[in-house]
C-alpha positions in Angstrom: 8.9 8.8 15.4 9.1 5.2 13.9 10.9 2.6 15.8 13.7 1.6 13.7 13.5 -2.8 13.0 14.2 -5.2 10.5 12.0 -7.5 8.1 13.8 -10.5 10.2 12.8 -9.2 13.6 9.3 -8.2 12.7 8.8 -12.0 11.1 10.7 -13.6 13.9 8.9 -11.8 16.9 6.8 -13.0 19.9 3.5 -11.5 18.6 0.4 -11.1 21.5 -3.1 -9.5 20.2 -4.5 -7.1 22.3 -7.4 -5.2 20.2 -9.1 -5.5 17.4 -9.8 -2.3 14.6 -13.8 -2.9 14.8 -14.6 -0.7 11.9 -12.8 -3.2 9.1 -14.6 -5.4 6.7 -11.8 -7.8 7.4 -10.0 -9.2 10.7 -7.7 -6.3 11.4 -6.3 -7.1 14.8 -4.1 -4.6 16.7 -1.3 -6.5 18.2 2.4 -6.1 19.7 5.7 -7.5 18.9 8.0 -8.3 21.4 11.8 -7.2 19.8 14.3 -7.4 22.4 13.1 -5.3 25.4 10.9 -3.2 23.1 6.9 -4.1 22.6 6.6 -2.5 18.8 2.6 -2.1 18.0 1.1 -3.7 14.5 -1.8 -4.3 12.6 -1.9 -8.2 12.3 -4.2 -9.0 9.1 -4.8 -13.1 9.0 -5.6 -14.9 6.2 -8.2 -16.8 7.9 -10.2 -13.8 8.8 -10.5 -12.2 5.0 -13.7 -12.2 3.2 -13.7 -13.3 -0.3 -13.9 -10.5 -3.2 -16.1 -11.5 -6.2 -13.4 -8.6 -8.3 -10.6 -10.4 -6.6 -11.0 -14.5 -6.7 -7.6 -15.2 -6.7 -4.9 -15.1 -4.1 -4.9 -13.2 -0.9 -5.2 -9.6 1.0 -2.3 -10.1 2.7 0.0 -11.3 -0.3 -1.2 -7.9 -2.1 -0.7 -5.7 1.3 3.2 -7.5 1.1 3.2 -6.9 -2.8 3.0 -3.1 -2.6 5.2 -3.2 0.4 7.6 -4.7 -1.8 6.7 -2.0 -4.9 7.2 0.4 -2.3 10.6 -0.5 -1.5 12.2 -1.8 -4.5 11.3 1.5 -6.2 12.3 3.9 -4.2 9.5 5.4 -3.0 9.0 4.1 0.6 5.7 5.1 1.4 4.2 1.9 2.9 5.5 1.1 6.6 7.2 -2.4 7.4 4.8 -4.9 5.9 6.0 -9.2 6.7 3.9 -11.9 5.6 4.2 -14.6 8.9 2.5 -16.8 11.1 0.5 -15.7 14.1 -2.0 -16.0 17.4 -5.0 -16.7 14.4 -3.0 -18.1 11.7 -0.7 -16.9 8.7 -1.0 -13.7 7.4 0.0 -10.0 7.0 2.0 -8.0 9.7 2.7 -4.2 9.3 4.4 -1.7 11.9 1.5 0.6 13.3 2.1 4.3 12.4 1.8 7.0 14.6 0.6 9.9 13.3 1.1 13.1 13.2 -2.4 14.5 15.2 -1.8 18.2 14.4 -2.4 17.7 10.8 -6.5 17.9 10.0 -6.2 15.2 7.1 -9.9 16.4 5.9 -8.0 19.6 4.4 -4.3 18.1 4.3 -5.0 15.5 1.7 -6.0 17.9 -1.3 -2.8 19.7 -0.7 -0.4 19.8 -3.7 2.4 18.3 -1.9 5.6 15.9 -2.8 4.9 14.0 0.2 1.2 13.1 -1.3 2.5 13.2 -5.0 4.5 10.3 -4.2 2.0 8.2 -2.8 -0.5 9.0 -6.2 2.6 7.5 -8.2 2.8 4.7 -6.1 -1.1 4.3 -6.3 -1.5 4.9 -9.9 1.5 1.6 -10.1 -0.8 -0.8 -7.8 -3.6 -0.1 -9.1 -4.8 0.8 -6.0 -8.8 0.5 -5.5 -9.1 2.0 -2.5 -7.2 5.3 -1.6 -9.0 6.5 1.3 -8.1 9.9 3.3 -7.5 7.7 6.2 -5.3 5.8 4.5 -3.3 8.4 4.5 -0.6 8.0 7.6 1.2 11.8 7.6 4.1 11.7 10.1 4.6 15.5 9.1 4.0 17.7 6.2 7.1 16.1 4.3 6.7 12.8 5.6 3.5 10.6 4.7 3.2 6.8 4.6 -0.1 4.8 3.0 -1.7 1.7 4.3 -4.6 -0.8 3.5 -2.9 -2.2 0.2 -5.1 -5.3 0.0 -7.1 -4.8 -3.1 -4.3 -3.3 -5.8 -3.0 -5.0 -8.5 -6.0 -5.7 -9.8 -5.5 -6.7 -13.7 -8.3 -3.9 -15.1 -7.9 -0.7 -14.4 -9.9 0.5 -11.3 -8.3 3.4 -9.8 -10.0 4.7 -7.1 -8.4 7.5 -5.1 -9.1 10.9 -3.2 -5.7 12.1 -4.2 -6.7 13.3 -7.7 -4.7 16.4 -7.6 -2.1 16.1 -9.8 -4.8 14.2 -12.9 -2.9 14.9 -16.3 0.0 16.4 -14.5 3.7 15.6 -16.4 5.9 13.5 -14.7 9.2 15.1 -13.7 12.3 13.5 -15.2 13.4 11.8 -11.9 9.4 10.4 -11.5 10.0 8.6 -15.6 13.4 7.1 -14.5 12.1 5.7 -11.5 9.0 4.1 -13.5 11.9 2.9 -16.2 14.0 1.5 -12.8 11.1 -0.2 -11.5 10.2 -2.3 -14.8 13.3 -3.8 -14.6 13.5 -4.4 -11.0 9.7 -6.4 -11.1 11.2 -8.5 -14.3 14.1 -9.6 -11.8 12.3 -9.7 -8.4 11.3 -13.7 -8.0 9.5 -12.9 -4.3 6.6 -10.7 -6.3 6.0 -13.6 -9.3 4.9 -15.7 -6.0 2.4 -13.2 -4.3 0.0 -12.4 -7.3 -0.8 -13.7 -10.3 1.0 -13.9 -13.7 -1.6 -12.0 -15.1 -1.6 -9.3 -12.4 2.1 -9.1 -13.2 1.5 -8.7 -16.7 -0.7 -6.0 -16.2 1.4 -4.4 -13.8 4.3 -4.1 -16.4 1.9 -3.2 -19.2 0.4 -0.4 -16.6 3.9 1.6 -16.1 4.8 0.9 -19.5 1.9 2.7 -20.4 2.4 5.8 -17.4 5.9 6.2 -19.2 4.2 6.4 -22.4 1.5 8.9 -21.4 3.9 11.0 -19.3 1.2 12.4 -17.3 -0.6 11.0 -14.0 -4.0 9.0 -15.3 -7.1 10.9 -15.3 -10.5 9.6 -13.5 -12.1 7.3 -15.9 -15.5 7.4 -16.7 -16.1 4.4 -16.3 -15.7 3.6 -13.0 -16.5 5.4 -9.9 -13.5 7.2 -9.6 -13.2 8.0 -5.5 -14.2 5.3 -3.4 -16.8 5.0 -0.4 -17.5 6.6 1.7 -14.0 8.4 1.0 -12.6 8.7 4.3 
């Protein structure tokens, strides 16, 4: 079960860190928000703890992490949890509601399912650009319900594709899955908020990159020339 809050509470919080996720390459502190009487647990990414990415010089993590929150949301599709960008105990950066997972599902055999749940978050990957799609990215809070986290290197303006959820590769896209990507165009041309997280090329890109999914028709293939899963993939 997800607790239920708004963008405005999440930003406007009391925020206290208590842990820290050792195992990131970047400051990834586990923290709590204090909303009313409720203490609602987040992943608190700061700006100031980030290491800088020879493939991605410009702009920040935490502006792409709130980019594909916002791709998430203004399409439709949903499958990234709360993401704010706002300040904190260590500085300004990116805070996202922490997901509790379903732990009866073995995600070592659940992610190479064929299933809508996972379908939609391949879409949503294949729009970003998303560089690293990792099993454990993958936040299932059932079988019909899965959310996606660690967003901070998407939108990248090449193509670099990396992802475990390769499935559905050359797949055609239902009618309802071109109309969103047609939607979704014209939503990004009038969304202001994204034109000030990543770049103006990145944004071109982004709108040549569905332009081109609605042209093809089909999810993209692995390329050859790039590693097409990334490491170590969970």
């Amino acid at each position: 079960m997800v607790t239920e809050l708004s963008s405005a509470e999440l930003i406007s919080a009391p925020l206290e860190v208590t842990g820290r996720l050792i195992d990131a390459s970047n400051a990834t502190l586990y923290a709590e928000a204090k909303i009313g009487e409720v203490d609602v647990a987040c992943i608190y990414k700061p700006v100031a703890g980030e290491r800088p990415l020879w493939d991605f010089p410009d702009g920040t993590l935490a502006n792409r992490e709130y980019a594909a929150y916002l791709i998430s949301e203004i399409s439709g599709l949903h499958v990234v949890p709360l993401t704010v960008l706002r300040d904190g105990p260590f500085g300004f950066g990116a805070v996202q509601q922490w997901i509790n997972i379903d732990e009866s599902i073995d995600l070592a055999l659940f992610f190479r399912e064929d299933n809508p749940a996972l379908r939609k978050i391949a879409l949503f990957d294949a729009i970003v650009n998303n560089t690293d799609r990792k099993i454990g990215h993958l936040l299932p809070l059932s079988n019909e319900v899965v959310l996606g986290c660690d967003h901070g290197v998407t939108f990248h303006s090449e193509d670099k594709l990396r992802t475990v959820l390769w499935q559905w590769s050359g797949d055609e896209f239902t009618g309802d899955e071109i109309s969103l990507l047609d939607n979704l165009l014209a939503k990004i041309a009038a969304n202001a908020e994204l034109k000030e997280l990543i770049t103006e090329s990145e944004i071109a890109a982004l709108e040549d990159r569905i332009n081109s999914l609605i042209s093809a028709g089909t999810f993209p293939t692995p390329s050859d020339e790039w590693p097409s899963i990334p490491w170590p993939p969970f």
